[in-house]
C-alpha positions in Angstrom: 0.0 0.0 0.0 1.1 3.3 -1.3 2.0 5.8 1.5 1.4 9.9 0.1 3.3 11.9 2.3 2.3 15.5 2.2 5.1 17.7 2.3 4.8 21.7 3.2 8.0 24.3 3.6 8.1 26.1 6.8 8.7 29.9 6.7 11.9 30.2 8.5 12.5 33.9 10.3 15.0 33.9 7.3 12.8 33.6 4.7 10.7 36.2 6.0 12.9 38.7 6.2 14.3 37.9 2.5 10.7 38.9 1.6 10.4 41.6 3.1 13.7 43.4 2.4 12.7 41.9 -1.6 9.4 44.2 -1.3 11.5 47.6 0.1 14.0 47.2 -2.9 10.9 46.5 -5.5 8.9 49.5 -3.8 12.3 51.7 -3.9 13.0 51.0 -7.8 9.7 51.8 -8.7 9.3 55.2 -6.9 12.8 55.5 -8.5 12.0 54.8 -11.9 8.6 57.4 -11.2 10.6 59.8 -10.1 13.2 59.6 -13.1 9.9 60.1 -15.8 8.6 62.6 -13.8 12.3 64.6 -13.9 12.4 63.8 -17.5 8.8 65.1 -18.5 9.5 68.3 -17.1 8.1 71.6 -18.9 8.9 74.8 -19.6 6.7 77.6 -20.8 8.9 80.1 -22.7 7.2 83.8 -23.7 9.3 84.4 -26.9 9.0 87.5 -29.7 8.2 86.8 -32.7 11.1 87.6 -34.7 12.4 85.1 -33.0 10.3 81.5 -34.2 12.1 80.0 -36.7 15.7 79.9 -34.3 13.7 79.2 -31.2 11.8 76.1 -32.7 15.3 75.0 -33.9 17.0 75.8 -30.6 13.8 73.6 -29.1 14.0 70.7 -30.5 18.0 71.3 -30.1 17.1 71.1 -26.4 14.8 68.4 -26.1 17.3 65.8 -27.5 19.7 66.6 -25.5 17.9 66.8 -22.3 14.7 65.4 -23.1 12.9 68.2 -21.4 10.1 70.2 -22.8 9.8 74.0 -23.7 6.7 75.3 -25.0 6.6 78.3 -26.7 4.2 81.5 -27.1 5.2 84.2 -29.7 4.3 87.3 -29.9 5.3 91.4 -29.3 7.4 91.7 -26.6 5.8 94.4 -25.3 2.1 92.4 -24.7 4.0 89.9 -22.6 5.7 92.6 -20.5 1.7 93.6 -19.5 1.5 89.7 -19.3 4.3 88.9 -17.0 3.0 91.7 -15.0 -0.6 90.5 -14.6 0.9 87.1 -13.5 0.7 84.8 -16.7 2.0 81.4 -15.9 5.6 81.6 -18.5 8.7 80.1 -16.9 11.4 82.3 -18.8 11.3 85.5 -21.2 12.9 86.2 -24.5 12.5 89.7 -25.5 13.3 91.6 -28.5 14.8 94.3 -26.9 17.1 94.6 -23.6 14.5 97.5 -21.8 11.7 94.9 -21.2 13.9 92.1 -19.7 15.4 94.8 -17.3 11.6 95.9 -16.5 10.9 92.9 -15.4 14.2 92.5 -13.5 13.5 95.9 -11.3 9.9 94.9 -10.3 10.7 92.1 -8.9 9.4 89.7 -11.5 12.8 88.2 -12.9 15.4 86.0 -10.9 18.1 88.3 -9.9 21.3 88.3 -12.1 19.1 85.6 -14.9 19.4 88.6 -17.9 21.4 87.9 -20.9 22.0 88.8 -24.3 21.1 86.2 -26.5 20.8 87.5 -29.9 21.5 91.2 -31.8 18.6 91.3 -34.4 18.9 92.9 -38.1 16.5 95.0 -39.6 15.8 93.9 -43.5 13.4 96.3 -45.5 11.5 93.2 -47.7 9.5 93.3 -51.3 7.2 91.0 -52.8 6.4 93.3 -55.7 9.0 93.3 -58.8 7.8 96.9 -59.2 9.0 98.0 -56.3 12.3 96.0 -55.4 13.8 96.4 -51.5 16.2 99.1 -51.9 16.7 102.7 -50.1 16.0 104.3 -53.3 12.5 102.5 -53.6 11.5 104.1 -50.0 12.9 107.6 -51.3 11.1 107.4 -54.8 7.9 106.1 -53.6 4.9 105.3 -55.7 4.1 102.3 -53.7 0.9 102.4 -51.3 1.9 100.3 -47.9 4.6 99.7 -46.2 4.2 97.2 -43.2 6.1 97.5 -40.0 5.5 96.3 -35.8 3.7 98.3 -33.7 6.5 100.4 -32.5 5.2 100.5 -28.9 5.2 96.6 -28.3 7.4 95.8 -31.1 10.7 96.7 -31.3 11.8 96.1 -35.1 8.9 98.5 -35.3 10.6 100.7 -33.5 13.8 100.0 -35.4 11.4 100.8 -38.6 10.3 103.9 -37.6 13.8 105.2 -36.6 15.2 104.3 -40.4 12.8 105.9 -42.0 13.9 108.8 -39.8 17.4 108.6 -40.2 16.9 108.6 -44.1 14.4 111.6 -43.4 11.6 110.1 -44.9 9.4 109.7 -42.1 7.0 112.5 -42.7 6.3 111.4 -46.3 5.9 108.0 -45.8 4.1 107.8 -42.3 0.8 107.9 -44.4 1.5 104.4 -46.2 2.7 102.6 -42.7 0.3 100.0 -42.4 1.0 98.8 -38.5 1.1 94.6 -37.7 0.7 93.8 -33.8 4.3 92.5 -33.8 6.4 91.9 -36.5 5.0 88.5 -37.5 2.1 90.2 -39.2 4.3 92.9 -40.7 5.7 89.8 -42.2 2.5 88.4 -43.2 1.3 91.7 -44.9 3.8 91.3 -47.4 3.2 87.9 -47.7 -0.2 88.4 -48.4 0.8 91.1 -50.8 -1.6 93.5 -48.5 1.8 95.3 -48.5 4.2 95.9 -51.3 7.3 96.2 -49.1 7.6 95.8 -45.0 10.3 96.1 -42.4 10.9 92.6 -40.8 13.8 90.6 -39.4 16.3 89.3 -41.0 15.8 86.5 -39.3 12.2 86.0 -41.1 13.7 85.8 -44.4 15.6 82.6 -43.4 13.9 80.5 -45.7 14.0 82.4 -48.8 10.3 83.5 -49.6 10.3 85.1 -52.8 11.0 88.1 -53.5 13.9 91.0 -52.9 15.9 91.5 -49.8 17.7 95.0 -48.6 19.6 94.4 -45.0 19.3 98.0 -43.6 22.4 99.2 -42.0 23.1 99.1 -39.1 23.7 102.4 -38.5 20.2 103.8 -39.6 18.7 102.5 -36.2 19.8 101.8 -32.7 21.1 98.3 -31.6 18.2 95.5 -31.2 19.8 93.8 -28.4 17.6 91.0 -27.7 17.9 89.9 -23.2 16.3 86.9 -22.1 15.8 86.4 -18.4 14.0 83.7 -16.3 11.2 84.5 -14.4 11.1 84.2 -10.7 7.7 81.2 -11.7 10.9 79.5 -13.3 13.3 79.4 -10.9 12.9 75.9 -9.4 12.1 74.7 -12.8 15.1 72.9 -14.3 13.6 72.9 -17.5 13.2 76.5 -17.8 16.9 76.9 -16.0 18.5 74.4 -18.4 17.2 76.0 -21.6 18.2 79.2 -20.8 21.7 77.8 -19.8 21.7 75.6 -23.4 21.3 79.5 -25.4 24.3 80.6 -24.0 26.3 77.3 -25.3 28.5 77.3 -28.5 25.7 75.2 -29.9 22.5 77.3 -30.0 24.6 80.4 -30.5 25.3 78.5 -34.3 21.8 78.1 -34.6 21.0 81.7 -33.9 23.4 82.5 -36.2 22.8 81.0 -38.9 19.4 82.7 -38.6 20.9 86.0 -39.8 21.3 87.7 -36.2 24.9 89.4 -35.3 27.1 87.9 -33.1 26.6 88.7 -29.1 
């Protein structure tokens, strides 16, 4: 006669212990591994002006494989997200077109201290859809065409730059009747595009990608220095996103991106 012996393991103290200190370490590597997505999905929300979209998608995406980190972007006149910041909109970081609004923000209280720095010196370009009327100082001094687009000059400073070559040539007065005025320069751009505008003063930068048509870079000279200041915002300081992408613009890298875009060197 068969004899079926049952057989059971005892938990030793041993064991138990094992299992225990097995459930820490498993607990451990996945609040570890949580933590690490969290660190890596980390965002950024970057107020930048609008001159500035073709580098700063570039300089993005730049970013993001190298860090993996997020920056999302909101273009516009630099001068609206002045009023912006001030009101408390939720942005992380601040690149202006001009130095005055950056330093604004710096003597309110808004910006980390010591965070301002020059990121890019923009270039004026005078631009022409039209063959009848090709992008040239003598075009602006001969006239015949009806609009010429620019920025808002209060929110926009390549408007401003605009309005101050057209007063170093001394043709302001006769030609302030044929400004037709974009909210930033974006839509100065897009008048011309549209052909709503036979000429319009935009950024270089915005001529990156050839559109057609004719080109004059105004000189330097004919308008005061567009030094463009970034600065992180006090909402950005514990955000390493924000912190990390305003570090990567200072780095030989994004300053040949921003380059290459048409803007002087810093």
């Amino acid at each position: 006669m068969a004899v079926h012996i049952r057989t059971s393991r005892v938990r030793t103290g041993a064991d138990a212990l094992i299992g225990r200190m097995a459930t820490v370490v498993l607990c451990a590597l996945i609040s570890l591994t949580a933590a690490t997505g969290i660190a890596r999905a980390e965002q950024a929300r970057v107020a930048i002006a609008a001159n500035f979209i073709g580098p700063a998608k570039a300089l993005i995406d730049a970013f993001a494989r190298k860090t993996g980190d997020v920056v999302t972007p909101s273009f516009g006149a630099s001068g609206q997200f002045l009023i912006q910041i001030e009101q408390g909109a939720p942005f992380d970081a601040f690149l202006s077109a001009d130095d005055a609004r950056p330093a604004t923000l710096m003597r309110e209280g808004f910006a980390a201290p010591g965070s301002a720095f020059t990121y890019a010196i923009g270039r004026l370009a005078l631009w022409s859809g039209s063959a009848a009327f090709p992008a040239k100082e003598e075009t602006l001094r001969k006239g015949g065409f009806t609009r010429l687009a620019v920025g808002n000059p209060r929110t926009a400073p390549y408007g401003a730059a605009a309005l101050a070559t057209l007063r170093s040539l001394g043709l302001y007065d006769a030609l302030q009747p044929r400004l037709v005025t974009g909210v930033d320069i974006a839509q100065a751009f897009q008048f011309v595009q549209t052909g709503n505008a036979e000429l319009g003063f935009v950024a270089l930068s915005q001529l990156h990608d050839r559109p057609p048509g004719t080109v004059w870079i105004v000189p330097a000279s004919l308008y005061p220095p567009i030094r463009q200041d970034g600065v992180l915002l006090k909402r950005g300081e514990g955000n390493r996103a924000a912190r990390g992408f305003m570090n990567f613009l200072q780095t030989p890298e994004a300053k040949a991106i921003i380059a290459a875009y048409g803007y002087a060197p810093v």
